[in-house]
N, C-alpha and C positions, 0 to 999 in steps of 0.2 A: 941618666935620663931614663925615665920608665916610659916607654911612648907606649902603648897598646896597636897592634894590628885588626883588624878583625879579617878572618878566615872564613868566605863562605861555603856549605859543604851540604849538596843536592841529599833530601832527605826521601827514600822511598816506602817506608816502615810505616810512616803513621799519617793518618792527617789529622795536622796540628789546628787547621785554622778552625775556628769557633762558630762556623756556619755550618748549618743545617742543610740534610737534602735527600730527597727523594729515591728510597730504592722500590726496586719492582724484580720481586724474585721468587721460584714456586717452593710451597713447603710441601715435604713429600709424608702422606700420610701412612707410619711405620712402614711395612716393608713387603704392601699393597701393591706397588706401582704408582698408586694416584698422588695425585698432587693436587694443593691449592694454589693457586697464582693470588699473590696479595703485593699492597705497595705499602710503604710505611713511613713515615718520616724520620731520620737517625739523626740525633744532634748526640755531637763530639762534647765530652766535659771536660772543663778547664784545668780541674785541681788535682785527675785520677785519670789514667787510661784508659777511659772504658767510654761505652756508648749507651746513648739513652733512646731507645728504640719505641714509637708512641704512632696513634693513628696509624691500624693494623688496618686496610680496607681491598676485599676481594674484588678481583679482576674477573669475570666473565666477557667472554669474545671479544676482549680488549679494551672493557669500558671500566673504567675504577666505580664502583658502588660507593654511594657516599653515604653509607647507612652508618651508625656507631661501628666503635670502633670491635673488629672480628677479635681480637687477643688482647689482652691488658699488656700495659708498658712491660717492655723486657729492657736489662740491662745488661753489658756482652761485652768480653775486654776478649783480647788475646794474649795467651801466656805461650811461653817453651817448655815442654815439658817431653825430656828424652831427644832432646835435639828435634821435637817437630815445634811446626808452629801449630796450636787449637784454639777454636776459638770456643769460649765456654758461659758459662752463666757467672755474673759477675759474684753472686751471693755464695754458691755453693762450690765454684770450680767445676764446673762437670761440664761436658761437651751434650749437647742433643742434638735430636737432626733440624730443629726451629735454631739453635746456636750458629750451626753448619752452615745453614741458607742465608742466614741473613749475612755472617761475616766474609761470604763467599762473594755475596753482592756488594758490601761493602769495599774488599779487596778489588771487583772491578771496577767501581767508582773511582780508588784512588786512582788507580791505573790510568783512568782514561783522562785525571786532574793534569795541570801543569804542575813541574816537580814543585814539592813545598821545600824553602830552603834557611835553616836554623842559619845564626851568625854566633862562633865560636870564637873567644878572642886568644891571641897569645903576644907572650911578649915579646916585641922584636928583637931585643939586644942579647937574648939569651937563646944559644942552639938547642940547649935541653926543653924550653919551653916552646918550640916551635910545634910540638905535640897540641892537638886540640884539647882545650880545655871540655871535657864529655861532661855531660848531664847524664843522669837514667832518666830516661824516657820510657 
């Protein structure tokens, strides 16, 4: 008998779900002091790692400006590279300090989500398969 179990197993790495949301984080202009305060809208993509970061709009004394958009769509994955985690530009690899803010706010976003939680199956009858079956995510 091959029954399948499923294993469920709290995920804190990514958020998988497919809805979109609102961050509000400052971009610090090079190595000035100053900053922008801008909010953006980030949607998660389904088929790749990465984010689609779109409607860039500054914040002045706490009001969002709804004028076009401040920055053209950016796209932002996070990789490991050297045992860190970075987060970078999806096209080139490269970290910036516009890369840094946003997936810094993204990071407290998930944080503050209920866990998201992936379902892993294994086989019951077998002690070698009681290992989760992984994906790369």
């Amino acid at each position: 008998m091959n029954n399948k179990l499923a294993h469920i197993l709290p995920l804190q790495q990514k958020i998988t779900v497919n809805q979109s949301f609102e961050i509000k984080f400052d971009f610090p202009v090079d190595d000035s002091g100053l900053a922008i305060s801008l909010s953006a809208q980030v949607h998660p993509n389904d088929n790749e790692p990465f984010y689609l970061i779109n409607d860039f709009h500054i914040i002045i004394s706490g009001v969002v400006k709804d004028d076009s958009s401040a920055l053209p769509p950016q796209e932002i994955k996070m990789i490991v590279r050297n045992s860190k985690c970075l987060w970078v530009h999806r096209d080139v690899e490269r970290e910036t300090l516009l890369s840094v803010a946003i997936g810094k706010e993204i990071e407290q976003k998930r944080s503050l989500q209920a866990p998201v939680f992936f379902v892993r199956s294994f086989d019951a009858l077998s002690e070698s398969s009681l290992t989760p079956q992984l994906q790369d995510y």
